[in-house]
C-alpha positions as a LaTeX table, in Angstrom:
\begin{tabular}{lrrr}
\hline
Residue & $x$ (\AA) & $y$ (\AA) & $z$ (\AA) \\
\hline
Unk1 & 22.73 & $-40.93$ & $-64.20$ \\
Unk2 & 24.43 & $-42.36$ & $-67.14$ \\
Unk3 & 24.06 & $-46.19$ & $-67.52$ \\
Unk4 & 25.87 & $-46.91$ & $-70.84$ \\
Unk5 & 27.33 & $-45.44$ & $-73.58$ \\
Unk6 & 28.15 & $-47.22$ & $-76.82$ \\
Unk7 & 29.72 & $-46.89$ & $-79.93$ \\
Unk8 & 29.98 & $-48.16$ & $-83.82$ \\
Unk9 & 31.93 & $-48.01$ & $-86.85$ \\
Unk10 & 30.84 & $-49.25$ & $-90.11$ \\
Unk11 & 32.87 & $-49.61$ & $-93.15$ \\
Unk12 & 30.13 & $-48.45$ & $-96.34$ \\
Unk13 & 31.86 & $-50.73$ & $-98.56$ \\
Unk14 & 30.62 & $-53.79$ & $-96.52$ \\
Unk15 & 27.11 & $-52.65$ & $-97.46$ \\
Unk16 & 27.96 & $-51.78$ & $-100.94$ \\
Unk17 & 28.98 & $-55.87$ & $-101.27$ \\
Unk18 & 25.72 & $-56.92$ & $-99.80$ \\
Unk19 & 23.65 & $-58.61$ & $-102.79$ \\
Unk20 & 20.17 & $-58.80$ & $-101.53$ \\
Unk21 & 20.07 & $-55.45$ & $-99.72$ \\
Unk22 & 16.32 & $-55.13$ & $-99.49$ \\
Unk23 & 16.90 & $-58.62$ & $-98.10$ \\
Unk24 & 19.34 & $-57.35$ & $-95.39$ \\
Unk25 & 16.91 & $-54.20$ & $-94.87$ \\
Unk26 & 13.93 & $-56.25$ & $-93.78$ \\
Unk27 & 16.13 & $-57.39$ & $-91.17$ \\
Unk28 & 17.68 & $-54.75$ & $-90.13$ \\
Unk29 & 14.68 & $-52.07$ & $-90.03$ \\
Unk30 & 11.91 & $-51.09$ & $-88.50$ \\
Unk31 & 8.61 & $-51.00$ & $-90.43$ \\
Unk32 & 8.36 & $-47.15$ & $-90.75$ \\
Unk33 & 12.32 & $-47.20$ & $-91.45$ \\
Unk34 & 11.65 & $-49.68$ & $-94.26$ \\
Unk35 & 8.92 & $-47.64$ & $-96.25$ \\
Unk36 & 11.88 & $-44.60$ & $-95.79$ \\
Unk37 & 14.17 & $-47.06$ & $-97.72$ \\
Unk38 & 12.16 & $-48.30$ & $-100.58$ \\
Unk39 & 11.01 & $-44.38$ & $-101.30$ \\
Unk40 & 15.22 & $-43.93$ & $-101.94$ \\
Unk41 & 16.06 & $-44.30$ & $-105.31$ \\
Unk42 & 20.22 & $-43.85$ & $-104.42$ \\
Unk43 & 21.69 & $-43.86$ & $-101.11$ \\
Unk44 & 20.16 & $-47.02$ & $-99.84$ \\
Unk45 & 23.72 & $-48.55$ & $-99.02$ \\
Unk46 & 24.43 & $-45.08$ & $-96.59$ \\
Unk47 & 20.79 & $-45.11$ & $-95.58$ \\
Unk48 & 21.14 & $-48.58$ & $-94.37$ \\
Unk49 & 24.83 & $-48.55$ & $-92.46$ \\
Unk50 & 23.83 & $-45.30$ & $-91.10$ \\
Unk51 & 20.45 & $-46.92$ & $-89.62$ \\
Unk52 & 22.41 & $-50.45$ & $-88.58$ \\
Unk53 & 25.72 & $-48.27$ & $-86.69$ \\
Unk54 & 23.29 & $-46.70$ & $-84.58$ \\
Unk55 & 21.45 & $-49.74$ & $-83.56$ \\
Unk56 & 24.26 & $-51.66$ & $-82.87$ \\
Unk57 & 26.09 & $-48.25$ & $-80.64$ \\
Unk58 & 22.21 & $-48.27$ & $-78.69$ \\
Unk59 & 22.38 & $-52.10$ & $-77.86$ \\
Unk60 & 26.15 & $-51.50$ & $-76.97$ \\
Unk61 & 25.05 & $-48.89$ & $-74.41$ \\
Unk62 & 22.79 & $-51.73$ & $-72.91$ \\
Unk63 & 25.52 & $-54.05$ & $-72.99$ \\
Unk64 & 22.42 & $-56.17$ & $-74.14$ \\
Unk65 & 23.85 & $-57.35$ & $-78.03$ \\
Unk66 & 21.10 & $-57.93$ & $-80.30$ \\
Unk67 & 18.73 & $-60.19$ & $-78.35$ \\
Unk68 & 14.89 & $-60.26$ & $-76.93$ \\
Unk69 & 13.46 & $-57.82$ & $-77.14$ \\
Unk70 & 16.11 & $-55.87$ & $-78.50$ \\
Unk71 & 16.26 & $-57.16$ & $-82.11$ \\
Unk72 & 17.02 & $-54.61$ & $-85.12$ \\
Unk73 & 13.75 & $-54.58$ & $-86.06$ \\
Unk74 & 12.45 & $-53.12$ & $-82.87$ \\
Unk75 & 14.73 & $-50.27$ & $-82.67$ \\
Unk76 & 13.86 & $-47.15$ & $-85.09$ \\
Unk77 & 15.59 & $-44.62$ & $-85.52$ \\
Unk78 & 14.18 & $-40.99$ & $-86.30$ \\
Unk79 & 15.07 & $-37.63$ & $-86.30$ \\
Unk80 & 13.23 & $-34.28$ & $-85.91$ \\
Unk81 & 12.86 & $-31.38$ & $-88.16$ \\
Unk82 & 16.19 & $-30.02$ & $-87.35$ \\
Unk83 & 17.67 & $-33.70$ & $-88.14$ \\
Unk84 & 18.48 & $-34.49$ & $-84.80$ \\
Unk85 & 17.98 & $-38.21$ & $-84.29$ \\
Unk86 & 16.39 & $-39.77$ & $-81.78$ \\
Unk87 & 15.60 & $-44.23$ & $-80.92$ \\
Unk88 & 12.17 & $-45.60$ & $-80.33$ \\
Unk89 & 12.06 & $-48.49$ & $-78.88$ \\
Unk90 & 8.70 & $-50.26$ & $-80.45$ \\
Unk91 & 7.14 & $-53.74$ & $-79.03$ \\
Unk92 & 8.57 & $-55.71$ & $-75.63$ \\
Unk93 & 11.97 & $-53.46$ & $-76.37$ \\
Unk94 & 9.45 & $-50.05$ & $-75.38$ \\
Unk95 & 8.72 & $-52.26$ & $-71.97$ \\
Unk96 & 12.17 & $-53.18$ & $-71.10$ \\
Unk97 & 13.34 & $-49.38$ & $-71.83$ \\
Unk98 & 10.46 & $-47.97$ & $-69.52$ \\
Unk99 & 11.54 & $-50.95$ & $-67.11$ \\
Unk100 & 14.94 & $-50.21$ & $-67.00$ \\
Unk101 & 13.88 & $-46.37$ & $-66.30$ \\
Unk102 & 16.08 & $-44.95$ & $-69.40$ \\
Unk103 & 14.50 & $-41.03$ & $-69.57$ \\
Unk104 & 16.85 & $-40.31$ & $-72.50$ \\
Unk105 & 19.57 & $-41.30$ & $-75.19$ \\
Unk106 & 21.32 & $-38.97$ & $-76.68$ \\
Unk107 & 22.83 & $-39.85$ & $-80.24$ \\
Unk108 & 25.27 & $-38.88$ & $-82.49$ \\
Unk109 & 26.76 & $-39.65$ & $-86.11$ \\
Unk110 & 29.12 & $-39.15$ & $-88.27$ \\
Unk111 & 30.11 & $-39.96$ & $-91.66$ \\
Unk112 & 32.42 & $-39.75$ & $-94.79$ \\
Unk113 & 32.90 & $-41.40$ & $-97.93$ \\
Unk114 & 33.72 & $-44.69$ & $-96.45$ \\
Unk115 & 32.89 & $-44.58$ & $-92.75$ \\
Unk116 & 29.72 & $-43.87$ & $-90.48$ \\
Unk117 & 29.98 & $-43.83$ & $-87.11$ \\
Unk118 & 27.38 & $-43.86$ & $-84.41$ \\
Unk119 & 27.81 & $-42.94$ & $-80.70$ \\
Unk120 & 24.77 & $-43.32$ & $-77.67$ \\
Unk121 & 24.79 & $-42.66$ & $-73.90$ \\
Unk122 & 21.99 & $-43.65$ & $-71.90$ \\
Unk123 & 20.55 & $-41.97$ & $-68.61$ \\
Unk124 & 18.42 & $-42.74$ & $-66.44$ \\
\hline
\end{tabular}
């Protein structure tokens, strides 16, 4: 059964204006995402809106927001040899998600030159 589906849009340039971006990356990522960040020499910007859309499309499917346990941080976002990507939920967010009896979310992006845009569903 589906419980919630979410979706974002985020404009690259809004990243690309960002000053402190490994600032806003400590924030935004999970540990394992941030050592993925600092190895990229380019593409951090992309890197980082791509990781932040799809965190903000999973806590949309919630219809949580960003709050205990579900902060950015928590939330990590991988993807398998094929590059299919997949969320972890690490820490008191891996509880809730076992609590609230999610079996799977399914994720998409997509992305051009100015745009990436994330979409989850959840199901129980």
């Amino acid at each position: 059964m589906i419980i919630g589906t979410g979706i974002d849009i985020v404009e690259i340039d809004r990243f690309k204006k960002i000053k402190d971006l490994k600032g806003i990356a400590k924030k935004i990522l999970h540990t394992n995402e941030l050592e993925e960040f600092n190895k990229k020499v380019k593409d951090q910007t992309i890197f980082l809106a791509k990781k932040f859309a799809f965190k903000e499309a999973f806590v949309k499917a919630l219809g949580t927001g960003f709050r205990e346990p579900y902060y950015l941080d928590r939330i990590e976002i991988i993807k398998d040899k094929l590059g299919k990507p997949s969320i972890i939920a690490h820490e008191e967010a891996k509880k809730e998600f076992e609590d609230l009896g999610i079996t799977k979310a399914h994720v998409s992006l997509s992305d051009t030159e100015n745009y990436v845009v994330a979409f989850v569903v959840l199901e129980t």
